[in-house]
C-alpha positions in Angstrom: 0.0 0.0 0.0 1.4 3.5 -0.3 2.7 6.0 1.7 0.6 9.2 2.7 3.2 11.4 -0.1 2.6 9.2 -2.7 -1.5 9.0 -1.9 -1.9 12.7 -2.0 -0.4 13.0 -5.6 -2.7 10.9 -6.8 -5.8 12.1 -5.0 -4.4 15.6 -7.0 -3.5 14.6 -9.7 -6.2 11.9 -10.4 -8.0 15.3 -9.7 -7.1 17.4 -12.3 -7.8 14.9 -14.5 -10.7 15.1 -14.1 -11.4 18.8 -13.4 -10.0 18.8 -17.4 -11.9 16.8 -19.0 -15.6 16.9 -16.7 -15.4 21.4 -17.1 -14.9 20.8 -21.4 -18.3 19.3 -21.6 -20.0 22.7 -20.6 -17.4 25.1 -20.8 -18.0 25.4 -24.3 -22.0 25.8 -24.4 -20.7 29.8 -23.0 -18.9 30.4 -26.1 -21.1 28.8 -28.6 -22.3 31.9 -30.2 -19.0 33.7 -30.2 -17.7 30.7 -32.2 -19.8 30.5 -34.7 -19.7 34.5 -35.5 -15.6 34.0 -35.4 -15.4 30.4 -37.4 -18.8 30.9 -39.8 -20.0 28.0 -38.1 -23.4 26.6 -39.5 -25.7 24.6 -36.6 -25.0 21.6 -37.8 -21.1 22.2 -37.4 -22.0 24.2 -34.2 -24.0 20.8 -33.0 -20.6 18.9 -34.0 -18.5 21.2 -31.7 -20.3 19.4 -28.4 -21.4 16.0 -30.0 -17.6 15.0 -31.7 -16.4 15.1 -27.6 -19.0 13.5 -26.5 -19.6 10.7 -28.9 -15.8 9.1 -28.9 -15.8 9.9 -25.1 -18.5 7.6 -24.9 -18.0 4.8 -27.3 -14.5 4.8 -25.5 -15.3 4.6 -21.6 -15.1 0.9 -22.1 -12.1 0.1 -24.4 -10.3 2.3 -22.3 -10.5 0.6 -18.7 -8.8 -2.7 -21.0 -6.2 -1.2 -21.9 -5.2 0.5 -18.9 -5.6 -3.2 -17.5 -3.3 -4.8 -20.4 -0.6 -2.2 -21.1 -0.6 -0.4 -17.4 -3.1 2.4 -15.8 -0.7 5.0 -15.1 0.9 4.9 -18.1 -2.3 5.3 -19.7 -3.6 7.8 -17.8 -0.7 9.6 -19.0 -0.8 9.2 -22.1 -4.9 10.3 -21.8 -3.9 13.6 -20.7 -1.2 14.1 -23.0 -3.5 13.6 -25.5 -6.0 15.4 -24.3 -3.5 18.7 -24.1 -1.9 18.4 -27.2 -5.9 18.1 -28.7 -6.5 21.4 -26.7 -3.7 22.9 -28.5 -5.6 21.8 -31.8 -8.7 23.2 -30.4 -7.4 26.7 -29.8 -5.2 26.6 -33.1 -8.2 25.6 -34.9 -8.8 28.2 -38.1 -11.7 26.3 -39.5 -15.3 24.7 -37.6 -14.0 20.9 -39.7 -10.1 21.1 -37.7 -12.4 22.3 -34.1 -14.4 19.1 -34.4 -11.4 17.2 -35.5 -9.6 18.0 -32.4 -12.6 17.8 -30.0 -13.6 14.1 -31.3 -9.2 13.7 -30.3 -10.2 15.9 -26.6 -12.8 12.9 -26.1 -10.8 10.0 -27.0 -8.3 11.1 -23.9 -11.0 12.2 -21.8 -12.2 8.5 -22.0 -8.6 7.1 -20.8 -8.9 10.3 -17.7 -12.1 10.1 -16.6 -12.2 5.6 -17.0 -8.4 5.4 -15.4 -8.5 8.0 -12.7 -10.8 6.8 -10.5 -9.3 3.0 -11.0 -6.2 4.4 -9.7 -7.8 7.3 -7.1 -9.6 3.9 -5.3 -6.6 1.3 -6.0 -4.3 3.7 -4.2 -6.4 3.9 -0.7 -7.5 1.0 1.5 -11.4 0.4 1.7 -11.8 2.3 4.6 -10.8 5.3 3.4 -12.0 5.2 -0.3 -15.4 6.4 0.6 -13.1 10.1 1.1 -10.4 10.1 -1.0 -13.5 9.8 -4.1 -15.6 11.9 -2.3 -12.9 14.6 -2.8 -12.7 13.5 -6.3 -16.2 13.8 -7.2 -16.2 16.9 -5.8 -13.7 18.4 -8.0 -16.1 16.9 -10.6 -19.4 18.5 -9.5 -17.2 22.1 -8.9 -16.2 21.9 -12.5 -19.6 21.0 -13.9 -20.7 23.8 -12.1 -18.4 26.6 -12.7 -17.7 25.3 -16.8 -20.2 27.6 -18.2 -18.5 30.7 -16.0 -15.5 30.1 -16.6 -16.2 29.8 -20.3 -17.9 33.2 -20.1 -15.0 34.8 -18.0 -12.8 33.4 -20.5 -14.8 34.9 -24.1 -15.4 38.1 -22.1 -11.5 38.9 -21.2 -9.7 37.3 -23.4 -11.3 34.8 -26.5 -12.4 31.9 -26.8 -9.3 29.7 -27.8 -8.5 30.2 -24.3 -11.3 27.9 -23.3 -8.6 25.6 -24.7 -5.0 27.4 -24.3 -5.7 26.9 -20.7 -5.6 22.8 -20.5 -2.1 23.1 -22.4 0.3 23.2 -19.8 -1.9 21.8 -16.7 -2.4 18.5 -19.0 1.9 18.9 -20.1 3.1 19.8 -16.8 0.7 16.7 -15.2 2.0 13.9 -17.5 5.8 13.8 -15.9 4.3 13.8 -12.2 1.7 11.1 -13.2 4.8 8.8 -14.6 6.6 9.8 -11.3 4.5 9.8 -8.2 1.4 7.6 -9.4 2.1 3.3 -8.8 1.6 1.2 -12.1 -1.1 -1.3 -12.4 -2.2 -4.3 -14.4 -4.6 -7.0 -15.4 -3.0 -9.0 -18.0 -5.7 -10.8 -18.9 -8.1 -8.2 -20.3 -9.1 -8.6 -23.1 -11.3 -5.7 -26.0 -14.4 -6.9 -27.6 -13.3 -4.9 -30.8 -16.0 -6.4 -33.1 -18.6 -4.4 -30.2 -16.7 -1.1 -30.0 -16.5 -1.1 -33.9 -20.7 -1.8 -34.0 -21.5 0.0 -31.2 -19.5 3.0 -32.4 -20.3 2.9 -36.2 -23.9 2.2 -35.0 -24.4 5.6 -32.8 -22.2 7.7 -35.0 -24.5 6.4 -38.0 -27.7 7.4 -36.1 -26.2 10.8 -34.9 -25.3 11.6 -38.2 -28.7 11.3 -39.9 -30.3 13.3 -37.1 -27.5 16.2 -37.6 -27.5 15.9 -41.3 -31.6 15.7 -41.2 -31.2 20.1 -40.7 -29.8 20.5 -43.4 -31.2 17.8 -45.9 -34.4 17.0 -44.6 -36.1 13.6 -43.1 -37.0 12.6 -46.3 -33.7 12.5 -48.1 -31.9 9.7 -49.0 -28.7 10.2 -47.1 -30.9 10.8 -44.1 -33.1 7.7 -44.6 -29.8 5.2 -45.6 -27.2 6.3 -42.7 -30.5 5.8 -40.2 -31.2 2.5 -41.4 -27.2 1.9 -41.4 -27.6 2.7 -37.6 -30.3 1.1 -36.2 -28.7 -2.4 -38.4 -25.8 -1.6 -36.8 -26.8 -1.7 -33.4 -29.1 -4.7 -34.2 -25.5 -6.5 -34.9 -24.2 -5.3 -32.2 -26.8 -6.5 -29.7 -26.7 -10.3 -31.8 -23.1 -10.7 -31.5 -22.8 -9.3 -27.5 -25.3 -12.6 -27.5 -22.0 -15.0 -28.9 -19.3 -13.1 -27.9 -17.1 -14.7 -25.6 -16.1 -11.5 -23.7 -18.7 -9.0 -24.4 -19.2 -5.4 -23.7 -22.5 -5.5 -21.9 -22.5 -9.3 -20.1 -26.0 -11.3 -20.3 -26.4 -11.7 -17.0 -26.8 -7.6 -16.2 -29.6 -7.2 -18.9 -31.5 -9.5 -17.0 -31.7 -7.2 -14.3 -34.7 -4.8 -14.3 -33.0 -2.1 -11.6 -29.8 -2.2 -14.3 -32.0 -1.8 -17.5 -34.3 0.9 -16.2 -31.8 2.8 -14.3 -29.6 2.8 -17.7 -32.5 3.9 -20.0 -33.2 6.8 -17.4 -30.0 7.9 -17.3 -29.6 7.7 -20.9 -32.7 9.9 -20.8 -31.7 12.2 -18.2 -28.7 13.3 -19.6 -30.3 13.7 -23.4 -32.4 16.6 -21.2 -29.7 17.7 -19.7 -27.3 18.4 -22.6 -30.1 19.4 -24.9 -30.6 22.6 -22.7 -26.4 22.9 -22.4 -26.5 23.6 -25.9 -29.4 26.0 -26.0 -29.6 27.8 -22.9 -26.7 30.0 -22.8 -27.1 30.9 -26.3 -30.5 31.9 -25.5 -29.2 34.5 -22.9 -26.6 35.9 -25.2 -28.2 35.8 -28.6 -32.2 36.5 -27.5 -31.6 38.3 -24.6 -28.5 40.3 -25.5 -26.0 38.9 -22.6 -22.8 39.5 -22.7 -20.6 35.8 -22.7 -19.6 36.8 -19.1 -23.4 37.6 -17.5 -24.6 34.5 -19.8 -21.6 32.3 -17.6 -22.9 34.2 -14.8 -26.1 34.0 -14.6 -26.2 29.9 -15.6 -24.6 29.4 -12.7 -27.6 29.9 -10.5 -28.8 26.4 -12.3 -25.5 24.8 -12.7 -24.8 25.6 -9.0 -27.6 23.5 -8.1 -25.4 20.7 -8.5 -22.9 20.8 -5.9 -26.2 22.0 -3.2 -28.8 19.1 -4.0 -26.9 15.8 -5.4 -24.9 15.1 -2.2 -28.4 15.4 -0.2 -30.3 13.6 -2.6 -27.8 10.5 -3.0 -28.6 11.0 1.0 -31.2 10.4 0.9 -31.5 7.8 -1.2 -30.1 5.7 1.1 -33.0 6.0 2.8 -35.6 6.1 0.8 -34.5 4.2 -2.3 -33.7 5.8 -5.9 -36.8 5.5 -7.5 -38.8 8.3 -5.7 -36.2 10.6 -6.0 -35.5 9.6 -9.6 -39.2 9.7 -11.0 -39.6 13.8 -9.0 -36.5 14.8 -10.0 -37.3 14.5 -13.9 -40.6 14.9 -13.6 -40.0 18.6 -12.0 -37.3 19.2 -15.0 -39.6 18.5 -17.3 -42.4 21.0 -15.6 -39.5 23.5 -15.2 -38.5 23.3 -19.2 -42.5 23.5 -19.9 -42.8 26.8 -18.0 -39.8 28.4 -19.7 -40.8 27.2 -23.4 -44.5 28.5 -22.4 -42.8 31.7 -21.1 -39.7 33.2 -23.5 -39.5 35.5 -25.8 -37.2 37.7 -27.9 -35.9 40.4 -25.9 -36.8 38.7 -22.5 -34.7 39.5 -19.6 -32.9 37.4 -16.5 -36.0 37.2 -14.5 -38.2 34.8 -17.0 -35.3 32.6 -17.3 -33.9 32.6 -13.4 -37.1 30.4 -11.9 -36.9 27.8 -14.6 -33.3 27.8 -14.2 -33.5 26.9 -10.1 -36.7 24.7 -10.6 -35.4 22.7 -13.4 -31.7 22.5 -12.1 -33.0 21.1 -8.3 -35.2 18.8 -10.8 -32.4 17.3 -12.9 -29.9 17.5 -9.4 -32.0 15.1 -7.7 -32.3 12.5 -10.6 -28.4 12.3 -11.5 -27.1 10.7 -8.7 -29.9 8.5 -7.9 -30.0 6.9 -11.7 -25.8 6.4 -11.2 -26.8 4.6 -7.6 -29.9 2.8 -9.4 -27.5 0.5 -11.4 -24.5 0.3 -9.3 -27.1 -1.0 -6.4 -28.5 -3.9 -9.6 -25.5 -5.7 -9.8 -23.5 -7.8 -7.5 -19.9 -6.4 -6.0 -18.2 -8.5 -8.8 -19.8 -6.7 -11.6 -19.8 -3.1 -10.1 -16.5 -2.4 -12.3 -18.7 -3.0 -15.9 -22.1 -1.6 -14.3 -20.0 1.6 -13.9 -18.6 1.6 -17.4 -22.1 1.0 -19.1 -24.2 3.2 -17.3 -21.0 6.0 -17.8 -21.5 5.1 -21.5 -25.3 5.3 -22.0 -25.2 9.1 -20.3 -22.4 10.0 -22.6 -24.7 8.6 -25.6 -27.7 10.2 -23.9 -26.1 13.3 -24.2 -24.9 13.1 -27.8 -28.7 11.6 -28.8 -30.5 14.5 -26.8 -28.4 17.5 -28.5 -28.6 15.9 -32.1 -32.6 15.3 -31.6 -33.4 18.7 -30.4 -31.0 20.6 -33.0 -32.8 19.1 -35.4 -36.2 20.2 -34.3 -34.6 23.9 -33.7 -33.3 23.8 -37.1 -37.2 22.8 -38.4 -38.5 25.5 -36.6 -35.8 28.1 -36.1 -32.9 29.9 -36.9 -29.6 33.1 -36.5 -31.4 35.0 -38.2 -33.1 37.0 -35.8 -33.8 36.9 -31.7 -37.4 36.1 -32.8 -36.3 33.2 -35.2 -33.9 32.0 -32.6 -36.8 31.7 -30.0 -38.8 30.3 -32.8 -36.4 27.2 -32.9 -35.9 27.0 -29.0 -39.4 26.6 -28.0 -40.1 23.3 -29.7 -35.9 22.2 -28.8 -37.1 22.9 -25.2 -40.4 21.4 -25.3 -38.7 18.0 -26.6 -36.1 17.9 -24.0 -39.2 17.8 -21.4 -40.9 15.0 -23.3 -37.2 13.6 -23.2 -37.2 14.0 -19.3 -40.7 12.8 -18.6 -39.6 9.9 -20.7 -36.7 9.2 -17.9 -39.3 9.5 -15.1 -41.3 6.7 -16.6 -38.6 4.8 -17.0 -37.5 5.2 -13.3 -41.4 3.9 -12.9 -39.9 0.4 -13.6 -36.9 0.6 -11.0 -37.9 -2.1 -7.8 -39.5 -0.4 -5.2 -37.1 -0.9 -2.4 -34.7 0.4 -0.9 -31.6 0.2 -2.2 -28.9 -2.6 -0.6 -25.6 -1.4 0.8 -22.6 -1.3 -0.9 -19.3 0.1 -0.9 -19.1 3.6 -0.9 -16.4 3.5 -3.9 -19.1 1.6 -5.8 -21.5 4.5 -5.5 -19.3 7.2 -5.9 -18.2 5.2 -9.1 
């Protein structure tokens, strides 16, 4: 076991792992608009900007855990962050909207290895008794950057530009890589092995699907790209779910999907988060391009429903433990959904703080009380052996959640809406909003299905997991 030095640089730098790669998800939604003025960004390319980072980071959770196992965590880690700075460097180098997604598709293939290794090694570096802490510190580093991403996006467009939103990872991730090498213990599983054949369907399968639904803006439902890449997705997946079936080491094991708390606490958080990052995208473009904030009041003023975060999860995962998730899980979404109605019943052009700030608290307690209960929901499905995967998969649906709610609800703001005007813009963001509730409601009754009990114990690095 290691000593007290050696455990505190990997509590920090396990840390600022994941501070990097958790604050990129929403630090950009700030400087959306001021992108797409500097890059001529269309939507669709705008849409790309979020969903490239998100999609590999998802279809990647997985692969990466194995090989950290096979060819060594921290080295992996490592090489994760390294990646992940020298695609930041792309990012804020970036003179065209094709090389900003080209380098955020590269941010979210090393955000997989950081967020998948650093916890393995944050909870293989502490004995049990003290895990429960060491990745309660970690998660709260986590929840402080989800928090504060769109403010610091908007402090960083309003002083400087926003390349900086990128410049900044540069030497954190360079100057990290050396101390990880150093200070944090190698580990390995040599027999690990990668379904490839499942990442390769799984992938082509989701990026397939996302494409016809960004693609469907521009070209329209009816078209035959649309129509062929969504068949091409859906027969994708459909190969992917027969050969998980036969595979000898598959992605998703057979015994988990027998599990109804594992199933419906997946599809709700697949749900949650498609609600979630569907009003990411829009809301802080709403304050800046309908209601004429500057990028630092937009940052500013999210946080009163980003901040919600840090203030309700911790009480609600709580309070699940007393309670059960599925309560907690079914309000949560179900007040999100409310909270999204009001505000798409309620905005207009020219609107001002005040029609957006009660939406912005309701919805944000909503969404903070589902979060960690449909995370607990699974872990608590599965037996202690299969807590490692449960983690993986349900870290993988949100991430595909996200990508799937974004691409859905541009693509309805697109049929309705536009730039052209702070009228056509609310034009679009009425019906985007009014689909991510539908999207949320469709998580509560999903939690409907969890088992009505309450939830067994387990290790507190399983839940924080």
């Amino acid at each position: 076991m290691l000593d007290a030095r050696h455990r505190r640089w990997v509590i920090v730098l396990t840390s600022i792992g994941s501070f990097m790669a958790a604050i990129d998800t929403l630090v950009v939604s700030t400087a959306i608009p001021t992108i797409r003025g500097d890059l001529g960004a269309s939507l669709p390319q705008l849409e790309w900007t979020v969903n490239a980072y998100n999609l590999t980071l998802a279809v990647l959770l997985v692969p990466a855990a194995v090989l950290g196992d096979r060819f060594g965590r921290a080295r992996c880690y490592a090489i994760g962050i390294g990646l992940f700075a020298v695609a930041s460097l792309g990012c804020a180098l970036a003179g065209g909207a094709g090389v900003l997604i080209a380098m955020r598709a590269a941010q979210g293939a090393g955000g997989a290895l950081v967020l998948t290794l650093g916890l393995a090694l944050l909870t293989g570096a502490f004995p049990a008794e003290r895990r429960g802490q060491a990745v309660g510190l970690y998660s709260a580093v986590t929840g402080i950057a989800v928090a504060c991403g769109p403010l610091l996006g908007g402090l960083v467009v309003g002083g400087l530009d926003w390349h900086w939103i990128f410049w900044v990872n540069v030497p954190i991730g360079l100057l990290a890589v050396p101390l990880v090498l150093r200070y944090v213990p190698e580990v390995r599983v040599p027999d690990s092995t990668l379904d490839v054949p499942g990442v390769a369907l799984l992938g082509g399968g989701c990026l397939a699907l996302v494409w016809a639904m960004v693609r469907s803006t521009t070209e329209g439902w009816s078209s035959t790209e649309v129509v062929a890449t969504s068949v091409l997705g859906v027969a994708l997946l459909g190969a992917f779910v027969a050969w998980e079936r036969r595979a000898l080491r598959p992605l998703v094991p057979g015994a988990l999907l027998a599990r109804r708390g594992f199933i419906a606490g997946n599809v709700a958080a697949f749900l949650t988060l498609a609600s979630l990052f569907s009003a990411v995208f829009f809301y802080g473009q709403l304050l800046q391009f309908a209601f004429g904030d500057s990028a630092l009041e937009a940052g500013l003023r999210l946080m009163a429903w980003t901040g919600t975060f840090i203030v309700v999860a911790p009480i609600a995962g709580t309070l699940a433990d007393r309670i059960g998730e599925r309560p907690l899980l079914v309000a949560g979404l179900t007040i999100q959904a409310a909270a999204m109605l009001w505000f798409a019943g309620t905005v207009t052009a020219g609107g001002d703080y005040l029609d957006a700030l009660g939406p912005f608290v309701i919805g944000g307690i909503g969404v903070s009380m589902a979060v960690p209960c449909g995370q607990s929901a699974v872990i608590a499905a599965v037996e202690d052996r299969d807590v490692g995967t449960a983690s993986g998969i349900n870290s993988t649906m949100r991430e595909l959640g996200g990508v799937f709610g974004v691409s859905l609800t541009v693509a309805v703001f697109g049929a309705y809406g536009g730039y052209g005007s702070p009228a056509e813009f609310v034009d679009g963001f009425t019906p985007a909003i009014v689909t991510a509730a539908g999207l949320s409601f469709a998580g509560a009754l999903a939690g409907l299905a969890l088992p009505a009990r309450r939830r067994a114990d387990v290790p507190a690095v399983a839940v924080a997991a």
